[in-house]
C-alpha positions, 0 to 999 in steps of 0.5 A, a space after each residue: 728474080 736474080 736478086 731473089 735468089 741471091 737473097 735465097 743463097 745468103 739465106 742458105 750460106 747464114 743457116 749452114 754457117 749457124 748451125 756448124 757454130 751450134 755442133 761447135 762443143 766447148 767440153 774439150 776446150 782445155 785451157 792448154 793445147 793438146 798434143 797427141 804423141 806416137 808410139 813405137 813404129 808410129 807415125 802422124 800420117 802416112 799415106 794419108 792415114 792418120 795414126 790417131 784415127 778422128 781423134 783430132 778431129 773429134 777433140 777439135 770439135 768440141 773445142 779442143 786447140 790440138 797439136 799432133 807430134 811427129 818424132 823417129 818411129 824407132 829411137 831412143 826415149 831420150 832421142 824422142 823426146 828431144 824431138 817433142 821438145 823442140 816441137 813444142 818450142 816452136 808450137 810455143 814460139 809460134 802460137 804463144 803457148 806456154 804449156 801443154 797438155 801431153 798425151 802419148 801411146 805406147 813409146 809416147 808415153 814414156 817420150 811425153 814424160 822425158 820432155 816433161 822431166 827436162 822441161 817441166 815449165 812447158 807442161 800442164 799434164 801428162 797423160 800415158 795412153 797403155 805407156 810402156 812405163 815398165 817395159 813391154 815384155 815383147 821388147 824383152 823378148 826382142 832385146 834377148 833374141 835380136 842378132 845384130 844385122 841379121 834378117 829380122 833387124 835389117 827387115 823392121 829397120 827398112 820398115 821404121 825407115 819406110 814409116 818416117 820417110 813417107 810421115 816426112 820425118 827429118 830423122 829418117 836416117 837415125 832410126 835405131 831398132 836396138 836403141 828403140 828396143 832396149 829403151 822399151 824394156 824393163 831394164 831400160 825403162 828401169 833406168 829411166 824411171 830413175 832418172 824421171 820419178 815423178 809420177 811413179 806408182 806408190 806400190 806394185 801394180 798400183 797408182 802413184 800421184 795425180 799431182 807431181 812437181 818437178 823443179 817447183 812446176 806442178 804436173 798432173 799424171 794419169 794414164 790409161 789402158 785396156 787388156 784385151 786382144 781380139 776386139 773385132 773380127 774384121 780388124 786383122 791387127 787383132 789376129 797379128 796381136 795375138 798370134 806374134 805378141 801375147 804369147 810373150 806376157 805374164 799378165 793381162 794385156 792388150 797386146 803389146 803392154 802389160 796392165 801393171 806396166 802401164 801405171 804411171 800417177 792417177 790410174 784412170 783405167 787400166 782394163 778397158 776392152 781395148 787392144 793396142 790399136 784399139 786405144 788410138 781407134 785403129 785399124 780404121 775405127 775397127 773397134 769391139 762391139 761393146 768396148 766403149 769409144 776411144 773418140 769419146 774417152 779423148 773427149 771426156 779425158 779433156 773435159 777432165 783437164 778443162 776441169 781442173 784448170 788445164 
């Protein structure tokens, strides 16, 4: 009798353990890891929730290898992407990788793009997710009105710091708000685009090269947006988005970046009926009723990198 129910068991455990292996995808299974990258006041994970919400997990499930950075919530591109770096050299020197596929939201975008302008041997693509990559006209806003130590910078300081002590992030103590702010405006993300070109927009508002080099490395370039605000009544990031920020644009946007300001090398889409949360699944999932799926977007994005050998 016990040996029958040991057989049953064992029988139990193979059944379990073929069909997690048959729900295993391989449509994300890029060639490169990927590595998902924070915005402003962004974090990996506080309080046990996750800045990119299932999207990892999603990407893994269908064969993705993906790493998720953790840098200062609120420095300067530059400072950022110094962070990455070293991430990915040990990410390297650990797992033998040798590139990556970079992926990121808001100031990530921009942070992706500087580590692949200082080291461009260690990425395959770089892909900006609604990238700040000609400033966000609520950073103008901030950059013009903010006084130097008043309330308002003391307050979103505490919080950045609030933010990476509880993510771990060893820079607590160098968050800058006014290094943050003025990196995401339009004049510092002009002085940036100077600095790093590739994959810069070929006209105004339109797309630039799907495929770029830098020092003789070739890079491919995409990115990505929405333009829309209030997605879900149930999420209340969408009344905060709309009553605090839209009323600073001039043109359409999801709430943080513009749609124009968003282009940076192939432009996939830039008016997906998303908001800024929307794009990383935030606030929980939380998003519009007919907006297409953010998990399944990451999904079909790496099957586009898988593609064309990355």
């Amino acid at each position: 009798m016990i040996l029958s129910l040991l057989r049953r068991s064992l029988t139990a455990l193979m059944l379990i353990a073929t069909l997690s292996v048959a729900h295993a995808g391989t449509t994300a299974q890029t060639r490169h890891p990927i590595v998902l990258v924070h915005g402003f006041m962004g974090f990996n994970s506080v309080l046990g929730i996750p800045y990119w919400y299932k999207i990892p997990e999603a990407l893994r499930k269908e064969g993705a290898t993906v790493y998720i950075a953790s840098v200062n919530p609120s420095q300067s591109t530059e400072y950022r992407g110094e962070e990455l770096i070293r991430q990915m050299q040990q990410w390297a020197a650990k797992d033998g990788v040798q590139k990556f596929n970079l992926i990121g939201h808001s100031h990530g975008g921009p942070t992706v793009r500087y580590a692949a302008g200082v080291m461009p041997a260690m990425v395959a693509s770089v892909t900006t997710v609604a990238g700040a990559n000609f400033g966000s006209e609520v950073a103008d806003q901030l950059e013009s009105s903010m006084t130097p130590g008043a309330l308002f910078e003391q307050t979103a300081t505490g919080l950045a710091k609030l933010i990476s002590y509880l993510n771990g992030t060893p820079s607590t103590s160098d968050v800058n708000l006014r290094a943050a702010v003025d990196s995401l405006s339009a004049t510092g993300m002009a002085k940036f685009n100077a600095r790093f070109p590739a994959g810069a927009p070929t006209t105004p508002c339109g797309s630039g090269p799907e495929i770029a080099a830098i020092d003789g490395h070739p890079i491919r370039w995409y990115s990505v947006s929405g333009t829309a605000v209030k997605t879900n009544g149930w999420d209340i990031s969408d009344l905060l988005l709309d009553t605090f920020a839209s009323k600073y644009f001039s043109e359409e946007h999801d709430g943080l970046v513009g749609r124009c300001a968003s282009h940076w090398g192939k432009v996939l889409k830039d008016n997906y009926d998303w908001n800024h949360l929307d794009e990383i699944n935030q606030v929980f999932g939380l998003v519009g009723r007919s907006a297409p799926s953010p998990l399944a977007f990451y999904v079909q994005h790496a099957n586009r990198l898988k593609q064309v050998g990355l």
